[in-house]
KEKEFI-379929 format. One record per atom (N, C-alpha, C, O): y, z, x. Coordinates in steps of 0.2 Angstrom, whole numbers, padded with zeros to 4 digits, always signed. Layout:
YZX/...
END
This chain:
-0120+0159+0207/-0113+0161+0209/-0110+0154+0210/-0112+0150+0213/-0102+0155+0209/-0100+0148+0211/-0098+0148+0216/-0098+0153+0220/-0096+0140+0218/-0094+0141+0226/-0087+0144+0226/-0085+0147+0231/-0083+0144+0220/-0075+0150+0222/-0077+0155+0223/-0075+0157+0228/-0080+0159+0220/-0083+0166+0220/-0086+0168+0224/-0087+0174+0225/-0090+0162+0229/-0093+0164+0236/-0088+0162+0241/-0090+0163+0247/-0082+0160+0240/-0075+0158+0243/-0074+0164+0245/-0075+0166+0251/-0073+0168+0238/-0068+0175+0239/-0073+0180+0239/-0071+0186+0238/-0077+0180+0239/-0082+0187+0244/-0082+0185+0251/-0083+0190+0255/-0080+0180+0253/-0079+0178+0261/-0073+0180+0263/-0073+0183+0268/-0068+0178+0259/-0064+0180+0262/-0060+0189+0261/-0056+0191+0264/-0063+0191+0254/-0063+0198+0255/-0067+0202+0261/-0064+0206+0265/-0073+0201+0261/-0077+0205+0268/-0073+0202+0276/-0074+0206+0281/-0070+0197+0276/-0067+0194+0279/-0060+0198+0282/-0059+0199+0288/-0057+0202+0277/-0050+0207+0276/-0053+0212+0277/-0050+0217+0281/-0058+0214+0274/-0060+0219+0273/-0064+0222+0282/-0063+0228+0284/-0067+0217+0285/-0070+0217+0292/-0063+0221+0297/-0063+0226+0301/-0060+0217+0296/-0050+0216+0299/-0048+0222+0298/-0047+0226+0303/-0048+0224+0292/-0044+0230+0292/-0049+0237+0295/-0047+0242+0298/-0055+0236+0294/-0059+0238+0298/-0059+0240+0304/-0061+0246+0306/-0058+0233+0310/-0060+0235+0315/-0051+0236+0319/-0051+0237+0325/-0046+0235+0315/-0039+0237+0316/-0038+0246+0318/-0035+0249+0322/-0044+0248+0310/-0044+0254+0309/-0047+0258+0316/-0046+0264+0317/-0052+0254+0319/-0056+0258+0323/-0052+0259+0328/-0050+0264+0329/-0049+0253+0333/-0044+0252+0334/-0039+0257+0335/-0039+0259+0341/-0035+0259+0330/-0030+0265+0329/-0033+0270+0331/-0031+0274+0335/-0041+0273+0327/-0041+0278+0330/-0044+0280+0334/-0045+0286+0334/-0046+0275+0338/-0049+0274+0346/-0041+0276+0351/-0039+0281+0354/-0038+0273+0351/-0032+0273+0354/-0029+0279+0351/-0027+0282+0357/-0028+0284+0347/-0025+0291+0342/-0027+0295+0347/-0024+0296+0352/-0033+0296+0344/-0037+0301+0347/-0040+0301+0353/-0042+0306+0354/-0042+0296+0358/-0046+0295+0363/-0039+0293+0371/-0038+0296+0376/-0037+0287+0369/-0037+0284+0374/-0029+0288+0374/-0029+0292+0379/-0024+0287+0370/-0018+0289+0374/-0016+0298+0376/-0012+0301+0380/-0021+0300+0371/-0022+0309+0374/-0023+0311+0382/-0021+0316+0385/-0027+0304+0383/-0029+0306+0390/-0025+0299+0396/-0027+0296+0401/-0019+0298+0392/-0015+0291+0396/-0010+0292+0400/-0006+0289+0398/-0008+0297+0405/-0004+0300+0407/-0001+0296+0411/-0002+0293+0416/+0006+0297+0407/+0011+0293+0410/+0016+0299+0416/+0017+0305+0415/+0018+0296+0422/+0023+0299+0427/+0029+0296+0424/+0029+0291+0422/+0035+0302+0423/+0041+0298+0423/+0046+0301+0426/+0047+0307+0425/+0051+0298+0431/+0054+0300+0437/+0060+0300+0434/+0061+0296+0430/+0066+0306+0436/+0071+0307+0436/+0073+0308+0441/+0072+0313+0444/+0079+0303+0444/+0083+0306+0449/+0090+0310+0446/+0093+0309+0440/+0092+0314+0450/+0100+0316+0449/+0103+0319+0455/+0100+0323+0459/+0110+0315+0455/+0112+0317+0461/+0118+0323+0462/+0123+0322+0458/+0118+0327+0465/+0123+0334+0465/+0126+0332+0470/+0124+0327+0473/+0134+0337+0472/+0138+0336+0481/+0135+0343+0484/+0138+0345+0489/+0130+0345+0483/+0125+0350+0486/+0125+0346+0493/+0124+0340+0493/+0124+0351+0499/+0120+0349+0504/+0111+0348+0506/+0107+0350+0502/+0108+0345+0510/+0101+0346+0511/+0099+0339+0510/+0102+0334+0509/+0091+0340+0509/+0087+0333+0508/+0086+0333+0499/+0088+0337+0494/+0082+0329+0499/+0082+0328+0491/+0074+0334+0489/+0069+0333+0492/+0077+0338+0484/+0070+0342+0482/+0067+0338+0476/+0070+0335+0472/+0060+0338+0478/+0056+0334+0475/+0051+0343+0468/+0047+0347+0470/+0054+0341+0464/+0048+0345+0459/+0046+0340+0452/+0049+0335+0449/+0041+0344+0450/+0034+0341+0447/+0037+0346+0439/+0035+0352+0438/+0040+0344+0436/+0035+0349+0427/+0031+0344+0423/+0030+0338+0422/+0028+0350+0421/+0023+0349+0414/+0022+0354+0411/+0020+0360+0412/+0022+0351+0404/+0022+0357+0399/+0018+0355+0392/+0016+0350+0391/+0017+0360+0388/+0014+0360+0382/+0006+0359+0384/+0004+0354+0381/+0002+0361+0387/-0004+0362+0387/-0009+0360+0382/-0011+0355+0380/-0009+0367+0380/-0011+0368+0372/-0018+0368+0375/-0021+0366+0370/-0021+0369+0378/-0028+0371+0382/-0033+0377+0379/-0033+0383+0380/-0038+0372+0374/-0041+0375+0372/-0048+0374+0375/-0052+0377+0372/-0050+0371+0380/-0056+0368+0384/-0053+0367+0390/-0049+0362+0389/-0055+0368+0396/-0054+0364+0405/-0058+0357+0402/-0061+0357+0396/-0058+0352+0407/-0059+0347+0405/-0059+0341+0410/-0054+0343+0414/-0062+0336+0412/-0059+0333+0416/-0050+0330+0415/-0046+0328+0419/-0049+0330+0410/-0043+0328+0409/-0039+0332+0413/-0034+0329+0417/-0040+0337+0413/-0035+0344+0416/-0037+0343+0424/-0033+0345+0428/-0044+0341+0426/-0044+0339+0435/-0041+0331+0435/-0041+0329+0441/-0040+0327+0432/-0035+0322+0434/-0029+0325+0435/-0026+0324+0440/-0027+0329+0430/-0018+0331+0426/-0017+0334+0436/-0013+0330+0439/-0021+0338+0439/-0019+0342+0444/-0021+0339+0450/-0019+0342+0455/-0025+0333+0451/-0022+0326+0456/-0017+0322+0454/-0012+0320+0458/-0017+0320+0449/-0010+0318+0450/-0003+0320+0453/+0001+0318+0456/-0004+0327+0450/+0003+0331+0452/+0002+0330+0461/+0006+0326+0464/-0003+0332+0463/-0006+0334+0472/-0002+0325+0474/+0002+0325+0479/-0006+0320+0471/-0001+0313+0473/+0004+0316+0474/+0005+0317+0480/+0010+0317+0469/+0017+0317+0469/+0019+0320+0474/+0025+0319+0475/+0017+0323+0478/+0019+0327+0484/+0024+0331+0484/+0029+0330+0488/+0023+0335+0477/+0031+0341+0474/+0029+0345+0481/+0024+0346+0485/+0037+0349+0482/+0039+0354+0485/+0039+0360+0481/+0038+0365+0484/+0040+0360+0473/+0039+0364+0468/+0037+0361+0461/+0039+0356+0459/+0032+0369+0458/+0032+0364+0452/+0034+0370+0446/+0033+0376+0447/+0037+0367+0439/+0039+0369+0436/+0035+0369+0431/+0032+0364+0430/+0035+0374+0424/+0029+0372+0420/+0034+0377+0414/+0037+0382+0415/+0034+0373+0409/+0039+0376+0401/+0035+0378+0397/+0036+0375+0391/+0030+0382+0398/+0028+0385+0391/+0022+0380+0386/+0020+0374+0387/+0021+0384+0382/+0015+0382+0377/+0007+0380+0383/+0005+0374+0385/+0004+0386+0385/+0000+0385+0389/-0009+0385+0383/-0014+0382+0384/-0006+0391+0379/-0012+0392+0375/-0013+0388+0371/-0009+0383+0371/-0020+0390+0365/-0022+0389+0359/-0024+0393+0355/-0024+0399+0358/-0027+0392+0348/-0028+0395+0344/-0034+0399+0346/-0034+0405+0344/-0039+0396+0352/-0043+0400+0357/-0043+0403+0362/-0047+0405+0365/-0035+0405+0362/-0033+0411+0367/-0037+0408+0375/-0039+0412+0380/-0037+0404+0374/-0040+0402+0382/-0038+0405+0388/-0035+0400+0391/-0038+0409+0389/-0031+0412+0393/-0036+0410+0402/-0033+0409+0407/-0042+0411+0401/-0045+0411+0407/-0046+0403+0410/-0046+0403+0416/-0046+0397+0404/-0046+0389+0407/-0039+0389+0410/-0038+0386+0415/-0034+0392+0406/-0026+0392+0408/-0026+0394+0415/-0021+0392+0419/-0031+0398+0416/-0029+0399+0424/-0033+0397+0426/-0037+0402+0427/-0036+0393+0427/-0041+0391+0431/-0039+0382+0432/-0041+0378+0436/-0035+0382+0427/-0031+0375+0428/-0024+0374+0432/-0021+0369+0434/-0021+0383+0433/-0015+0383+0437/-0019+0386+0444/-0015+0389+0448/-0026+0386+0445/-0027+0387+0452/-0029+0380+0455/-0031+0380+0461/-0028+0373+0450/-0029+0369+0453/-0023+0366+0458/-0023+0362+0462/-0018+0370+0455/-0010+0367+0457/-0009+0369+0463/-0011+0375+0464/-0003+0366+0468/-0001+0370+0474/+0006+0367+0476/+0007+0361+0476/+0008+0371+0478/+0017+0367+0479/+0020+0371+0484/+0022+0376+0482/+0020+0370+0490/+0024+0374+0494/+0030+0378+0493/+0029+0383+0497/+0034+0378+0491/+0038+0382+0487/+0039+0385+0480/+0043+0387+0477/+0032+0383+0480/+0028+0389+0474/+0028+0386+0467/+0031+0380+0466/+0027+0389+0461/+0024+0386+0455/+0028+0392+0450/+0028+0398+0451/+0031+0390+0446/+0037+0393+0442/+0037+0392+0436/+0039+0386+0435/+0036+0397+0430/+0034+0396+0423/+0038+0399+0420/+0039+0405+0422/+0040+0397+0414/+0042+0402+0409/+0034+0401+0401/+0029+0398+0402/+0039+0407+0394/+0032+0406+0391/+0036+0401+0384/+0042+0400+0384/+0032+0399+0380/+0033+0397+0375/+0031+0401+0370/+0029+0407+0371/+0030+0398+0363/+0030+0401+0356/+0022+0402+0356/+0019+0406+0353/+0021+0400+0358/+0012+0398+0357/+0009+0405+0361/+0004+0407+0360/+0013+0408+0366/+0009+0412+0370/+0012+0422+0366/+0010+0427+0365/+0017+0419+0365/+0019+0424+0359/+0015+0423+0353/+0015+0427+0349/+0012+0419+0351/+0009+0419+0344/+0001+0421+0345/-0003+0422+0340/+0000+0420+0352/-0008+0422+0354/-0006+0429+0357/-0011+0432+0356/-0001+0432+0360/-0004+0439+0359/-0002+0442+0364/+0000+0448+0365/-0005+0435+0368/-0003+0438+0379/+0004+0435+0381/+0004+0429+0383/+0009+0437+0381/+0014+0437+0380/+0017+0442+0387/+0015+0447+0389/+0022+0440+0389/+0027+0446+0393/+0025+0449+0399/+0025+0445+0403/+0022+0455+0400/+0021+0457+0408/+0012+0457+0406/+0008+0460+0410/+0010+0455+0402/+0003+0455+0400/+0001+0446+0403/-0004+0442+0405/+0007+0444+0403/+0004+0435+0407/+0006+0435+0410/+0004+0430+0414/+0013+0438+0412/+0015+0439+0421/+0010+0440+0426/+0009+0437+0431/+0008+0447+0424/-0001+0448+0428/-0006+0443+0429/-0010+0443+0434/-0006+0439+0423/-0008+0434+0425/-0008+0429+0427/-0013+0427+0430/-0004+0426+0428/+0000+0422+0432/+0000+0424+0439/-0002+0421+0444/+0002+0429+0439/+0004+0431+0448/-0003+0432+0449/-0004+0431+0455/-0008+0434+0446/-0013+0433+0452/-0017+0423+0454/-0022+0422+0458/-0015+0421+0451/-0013+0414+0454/-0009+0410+0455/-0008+0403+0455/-0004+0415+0457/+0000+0411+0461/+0004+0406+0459/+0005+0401+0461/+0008+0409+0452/+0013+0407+0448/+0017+0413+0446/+0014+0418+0444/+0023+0411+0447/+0029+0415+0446/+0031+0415+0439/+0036+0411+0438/+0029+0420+0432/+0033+0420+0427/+0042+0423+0429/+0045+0426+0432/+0043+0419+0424/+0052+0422+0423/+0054+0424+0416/+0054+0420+0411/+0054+0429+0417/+0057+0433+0408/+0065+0432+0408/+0067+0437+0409/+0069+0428+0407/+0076+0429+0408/+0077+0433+0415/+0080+0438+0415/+0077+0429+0421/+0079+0430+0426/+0078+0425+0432/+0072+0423+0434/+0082+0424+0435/+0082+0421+0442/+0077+0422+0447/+0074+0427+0449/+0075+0415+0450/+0071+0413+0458/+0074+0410+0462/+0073+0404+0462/+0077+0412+0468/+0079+0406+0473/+0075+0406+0478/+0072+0410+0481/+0072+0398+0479/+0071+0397+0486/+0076+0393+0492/+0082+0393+0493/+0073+0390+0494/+0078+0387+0501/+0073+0381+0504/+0070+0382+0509/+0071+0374+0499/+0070+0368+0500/+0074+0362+0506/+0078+0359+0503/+0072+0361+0511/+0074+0355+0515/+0083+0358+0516/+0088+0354+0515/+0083+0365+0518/+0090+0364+0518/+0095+0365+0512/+0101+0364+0512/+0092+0365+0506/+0095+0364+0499/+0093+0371+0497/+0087+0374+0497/+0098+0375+0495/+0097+0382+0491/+0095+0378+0483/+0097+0373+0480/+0091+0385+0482/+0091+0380+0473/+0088+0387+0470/+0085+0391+0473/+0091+0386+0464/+0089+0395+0460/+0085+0391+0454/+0087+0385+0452/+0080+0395+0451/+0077+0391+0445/+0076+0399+0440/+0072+0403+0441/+0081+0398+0436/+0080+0402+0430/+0078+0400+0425/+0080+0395+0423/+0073+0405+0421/+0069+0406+0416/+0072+0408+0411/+0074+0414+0411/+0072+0404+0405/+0075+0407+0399/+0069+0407+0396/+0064+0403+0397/+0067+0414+0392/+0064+0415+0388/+0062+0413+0382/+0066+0409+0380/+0056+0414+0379/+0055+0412+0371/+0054+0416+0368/+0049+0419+0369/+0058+0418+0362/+0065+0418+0360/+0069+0422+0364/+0067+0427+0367/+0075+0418+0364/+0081+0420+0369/+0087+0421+0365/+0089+0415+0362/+0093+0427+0363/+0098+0429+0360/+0103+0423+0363/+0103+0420+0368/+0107+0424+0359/+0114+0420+0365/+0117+0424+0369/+0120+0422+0373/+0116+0431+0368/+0117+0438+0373/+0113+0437+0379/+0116+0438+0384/+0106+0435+0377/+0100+0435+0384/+0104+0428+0390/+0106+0429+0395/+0105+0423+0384/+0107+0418+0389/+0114+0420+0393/+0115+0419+0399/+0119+0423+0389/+0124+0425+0393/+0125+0428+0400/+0128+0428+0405/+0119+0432+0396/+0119+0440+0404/+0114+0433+0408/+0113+0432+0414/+0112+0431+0406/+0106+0425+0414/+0112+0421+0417/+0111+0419+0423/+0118+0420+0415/+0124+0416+0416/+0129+0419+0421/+0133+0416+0424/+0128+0423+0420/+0130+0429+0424/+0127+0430+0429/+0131+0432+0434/+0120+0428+0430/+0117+0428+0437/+0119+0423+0442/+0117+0423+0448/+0122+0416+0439/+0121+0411+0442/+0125+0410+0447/+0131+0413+0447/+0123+0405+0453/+0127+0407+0460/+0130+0398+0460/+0126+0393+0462/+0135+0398+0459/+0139+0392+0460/+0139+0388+0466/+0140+0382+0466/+0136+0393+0474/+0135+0388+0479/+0128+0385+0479/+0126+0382+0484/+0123+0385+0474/+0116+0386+0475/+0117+0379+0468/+0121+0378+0463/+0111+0376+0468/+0109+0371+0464/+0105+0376+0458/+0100+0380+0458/+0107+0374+0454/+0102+0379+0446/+0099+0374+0443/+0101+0368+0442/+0092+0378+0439/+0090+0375+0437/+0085+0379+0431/+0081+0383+0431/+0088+0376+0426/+0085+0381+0419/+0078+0377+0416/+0076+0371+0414/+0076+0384+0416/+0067+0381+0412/+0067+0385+0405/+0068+0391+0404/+0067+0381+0399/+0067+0383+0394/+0061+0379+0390/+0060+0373+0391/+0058+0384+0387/+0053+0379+0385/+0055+0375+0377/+0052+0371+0374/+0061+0378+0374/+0064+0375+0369/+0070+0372+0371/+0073+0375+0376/+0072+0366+0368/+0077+0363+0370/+0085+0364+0368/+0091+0363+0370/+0084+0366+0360/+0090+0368+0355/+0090+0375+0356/+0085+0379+0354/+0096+0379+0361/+0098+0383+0361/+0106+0382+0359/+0108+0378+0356/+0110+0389+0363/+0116+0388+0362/+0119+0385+0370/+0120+0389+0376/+0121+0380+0369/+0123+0376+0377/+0128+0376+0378/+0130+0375+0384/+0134+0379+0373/+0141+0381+0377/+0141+0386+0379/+0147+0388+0381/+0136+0390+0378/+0135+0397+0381/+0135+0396+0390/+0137+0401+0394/+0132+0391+0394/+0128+0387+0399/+0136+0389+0404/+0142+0391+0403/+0132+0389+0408/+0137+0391+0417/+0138+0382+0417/+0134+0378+0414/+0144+0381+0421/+0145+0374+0421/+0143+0373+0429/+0146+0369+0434/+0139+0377+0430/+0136+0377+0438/+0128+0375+0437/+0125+0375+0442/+0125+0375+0430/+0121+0374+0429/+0118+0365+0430/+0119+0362+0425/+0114+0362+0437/+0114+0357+0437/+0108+0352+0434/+0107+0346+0436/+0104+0357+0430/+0098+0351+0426/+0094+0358+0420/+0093+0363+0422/+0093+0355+0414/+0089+0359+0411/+0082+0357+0409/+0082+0351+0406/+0076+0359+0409/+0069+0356+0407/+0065+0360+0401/+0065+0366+0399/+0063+0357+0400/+0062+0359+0393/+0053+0355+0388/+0051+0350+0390/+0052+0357+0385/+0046+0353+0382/+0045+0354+0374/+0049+0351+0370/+0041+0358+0373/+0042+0359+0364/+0039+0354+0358/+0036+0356+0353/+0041+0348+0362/+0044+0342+0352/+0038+0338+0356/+0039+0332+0355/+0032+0338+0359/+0028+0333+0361/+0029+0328+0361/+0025+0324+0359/+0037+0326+0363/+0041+0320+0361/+0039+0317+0354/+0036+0312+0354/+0039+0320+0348/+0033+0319+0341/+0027+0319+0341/+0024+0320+0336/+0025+0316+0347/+0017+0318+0347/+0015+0308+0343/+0012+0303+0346/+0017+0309+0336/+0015+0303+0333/+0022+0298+0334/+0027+0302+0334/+0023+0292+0335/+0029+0289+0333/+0025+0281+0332/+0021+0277+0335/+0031+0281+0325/+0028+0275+0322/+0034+0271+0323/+0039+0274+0323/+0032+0264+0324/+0038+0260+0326/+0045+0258+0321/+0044+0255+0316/+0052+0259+0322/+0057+0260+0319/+0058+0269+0315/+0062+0272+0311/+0054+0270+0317/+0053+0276+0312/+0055+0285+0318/+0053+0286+0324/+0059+0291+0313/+0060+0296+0317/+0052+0299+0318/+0047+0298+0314/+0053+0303+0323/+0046+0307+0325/+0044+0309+0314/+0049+0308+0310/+0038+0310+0313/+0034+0312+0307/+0035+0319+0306/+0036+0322+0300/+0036+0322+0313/+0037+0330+0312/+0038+0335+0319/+0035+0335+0324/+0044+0338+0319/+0046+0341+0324/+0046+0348+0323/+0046+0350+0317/+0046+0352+0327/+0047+0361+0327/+0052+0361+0327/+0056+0357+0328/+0053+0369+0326/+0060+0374+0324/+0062+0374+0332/+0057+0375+0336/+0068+0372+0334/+0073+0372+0338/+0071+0367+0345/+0070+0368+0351/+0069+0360+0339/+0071+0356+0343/+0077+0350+0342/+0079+0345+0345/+0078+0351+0339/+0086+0347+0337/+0086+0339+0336/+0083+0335+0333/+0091+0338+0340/+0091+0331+0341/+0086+0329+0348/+0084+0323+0348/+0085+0334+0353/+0081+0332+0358/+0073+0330+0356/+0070+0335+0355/+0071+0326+0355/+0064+0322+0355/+0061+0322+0362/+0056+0325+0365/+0064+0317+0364/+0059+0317+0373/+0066+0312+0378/+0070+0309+0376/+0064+0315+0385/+0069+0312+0388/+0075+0313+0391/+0075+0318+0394/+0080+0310+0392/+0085+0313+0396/+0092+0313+0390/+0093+0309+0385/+0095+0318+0392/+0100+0321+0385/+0107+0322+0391/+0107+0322+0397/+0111+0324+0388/+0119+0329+0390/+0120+0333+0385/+0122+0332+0380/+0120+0340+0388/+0126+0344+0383/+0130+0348+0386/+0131+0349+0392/+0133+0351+0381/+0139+0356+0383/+0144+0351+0384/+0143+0345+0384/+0152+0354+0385/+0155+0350+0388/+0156+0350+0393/+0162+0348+0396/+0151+0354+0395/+0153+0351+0404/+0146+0345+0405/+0144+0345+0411/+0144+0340+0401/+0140+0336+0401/+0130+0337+0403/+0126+0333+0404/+0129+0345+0406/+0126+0346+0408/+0117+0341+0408/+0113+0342+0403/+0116+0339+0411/+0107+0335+0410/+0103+0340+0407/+0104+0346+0408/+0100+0338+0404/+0094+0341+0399/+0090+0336+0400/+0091+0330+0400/+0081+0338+0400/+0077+0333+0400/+0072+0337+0393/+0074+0342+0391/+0067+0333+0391/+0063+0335+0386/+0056+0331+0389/+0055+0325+0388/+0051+0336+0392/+0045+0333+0392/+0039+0333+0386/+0037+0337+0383/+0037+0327+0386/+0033+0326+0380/+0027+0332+0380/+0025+0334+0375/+0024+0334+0385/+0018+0337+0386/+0011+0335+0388/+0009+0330+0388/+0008+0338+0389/+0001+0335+0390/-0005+0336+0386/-0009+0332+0387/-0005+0343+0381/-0008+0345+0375/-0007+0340+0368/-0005+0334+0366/-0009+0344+0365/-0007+0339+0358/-0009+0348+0353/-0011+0353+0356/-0007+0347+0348/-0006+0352+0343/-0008+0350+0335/-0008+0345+0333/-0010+0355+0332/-0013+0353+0324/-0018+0347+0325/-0024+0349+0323/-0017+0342+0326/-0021+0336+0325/-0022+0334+0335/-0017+0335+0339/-0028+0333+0337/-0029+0331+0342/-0028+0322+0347/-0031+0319+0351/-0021+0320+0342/-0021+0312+0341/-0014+0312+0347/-0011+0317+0350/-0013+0307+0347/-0004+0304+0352/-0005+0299+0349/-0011+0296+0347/+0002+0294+0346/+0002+0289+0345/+0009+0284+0349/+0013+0285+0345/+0010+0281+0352/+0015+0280+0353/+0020+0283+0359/+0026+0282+0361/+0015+0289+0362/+0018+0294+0363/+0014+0299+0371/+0011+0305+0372/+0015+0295+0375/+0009+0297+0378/+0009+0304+0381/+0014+0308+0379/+0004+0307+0385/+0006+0315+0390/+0009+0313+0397/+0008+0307+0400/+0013+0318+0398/+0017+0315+0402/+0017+0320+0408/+0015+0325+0407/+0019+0319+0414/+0021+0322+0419/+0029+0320+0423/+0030+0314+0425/+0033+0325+0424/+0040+0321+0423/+0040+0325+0432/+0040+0330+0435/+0041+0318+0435/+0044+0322+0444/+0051+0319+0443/+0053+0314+0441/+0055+0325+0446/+0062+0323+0448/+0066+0325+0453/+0068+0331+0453/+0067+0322+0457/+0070+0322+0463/+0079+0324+0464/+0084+0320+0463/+0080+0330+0464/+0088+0333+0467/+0092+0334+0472/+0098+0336+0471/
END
């Protein structure tokens, strides 16, 4: 063999090694490392409400098909953050109807002014849905909301947390708008983020939401690879609609869906201080 031809098997195995160990790489980091990389990310907002600042914890999109360690970090961290309330938007199942790890991961949680959930698509598409996971839920100690109002009474600050539905008419939203108390701070739990917003009370002061696992994959310069039905322009983060400018937040989630990968795009837990 010549020495060019021993040149370029060297530096082919050479590219070839590279691309290799790039590859392991990527899917070390996909699949492994940012699934389980959980990012906090803080919102403050400021209201002319009276009282102390209410401190709440959401997290959403589970997708819990196994307990795991991952799900006993996910539920120290929250206990770190030292919520007054936690809030949780939907998509708790999977394709394994896990319904029993789902509760055994919201008995890890605890918040002095209680724990408050709406459902997502996913709990409608397994089955247990409506007053069949409100049951469940309340026997540990989480409050489903089907299209309707919860107040408590945090540090001197009233504050109402309404549950919009999954699927919700523009009719459902309206009669929920109609409940809403203008002297009290509101706060809407939807687990999709594209609804109809000028339907919204202009007394409504923060909306939470999840759905679009912030894309789950995001390749750099590039739009998410793939989002759900009625996520719109919301991807992940803090948004304005209606024209009463209302905050809208999008949490990326903490599950992963179809493919067990994150790219770009970590599990999040979002505290926000009101």
């Amino acid at each position: 063999m010549s020495r060019s031809n021993k040149r370029g098997l060297t530096r082919r195995r050479f590219l070839m090694g590279g691309a290799g160990s790039l590859g392991t790489v990527f899917l070390g980091d996909t699949f492994w490392y940012e699934p389980q990389a959980i990012q906090v990310k803080k919102l403050d907002l400021s209201t002319n409400r009276s009282g102390q600042p209410v401190r709440m914890v959401q997290i959403s999109d589970l997708h819990l098909n196994q307990l795991s360690d991952f799900h006993a970090k996910v539920a120290t961290r929250i206990a770190e953050l030292r919520p007054d309330l936690i809030l949780l938007t939907g998509d708790y199942l999977e394709e394994k109807r896990n319904i029993r790890g789902v509760l055994d991961f919201l008995k890890k949680l605890a918040a002095p002014h209680g724990i408050y959930a709406v459902q997502g698509n996913w709990e409608y598409w397994s089955r247990l849905e409506g007053e069949n996971l409100r049951r469940h839920f309340s026997g540990v100690g989480v409050q489903l909301l089907i299209n309707e109002r919860a107040d408590i009474n945090v540090s001197g600050q009233a504050l109402s947390i309404l549950g919009l539905d999954y699927p919700s008419s523009s009719n459902q939203l309206k009669l929920l708008m109609q409940t809403v108390d203008p002297e009290r701070s509101n706060v809407i739990l939807s687990h999709v983020p594209a609804f109809a917003h000028e339907a919204l009370s202009p007394h409504i002061d923060l909306i939470l939401c999840g759905h679009t696992h912030g894309g789950q994959v995001r390749l750099p310069m590039l739009p998410p690879l793939y989002l759900p039905l009625y996520t719109g322009r919301f991807v992940a983060g803090y948004y304005e609609v209606s024209s009463h400018k209302i905050p809208l937040y999008v949490n990326r989630g903490l599950g992963t869906s179809v493919l067990p990968m994150r790219f770009l795009c970590r599990p999040e837990i979002t505290l926000i201080e009101i």
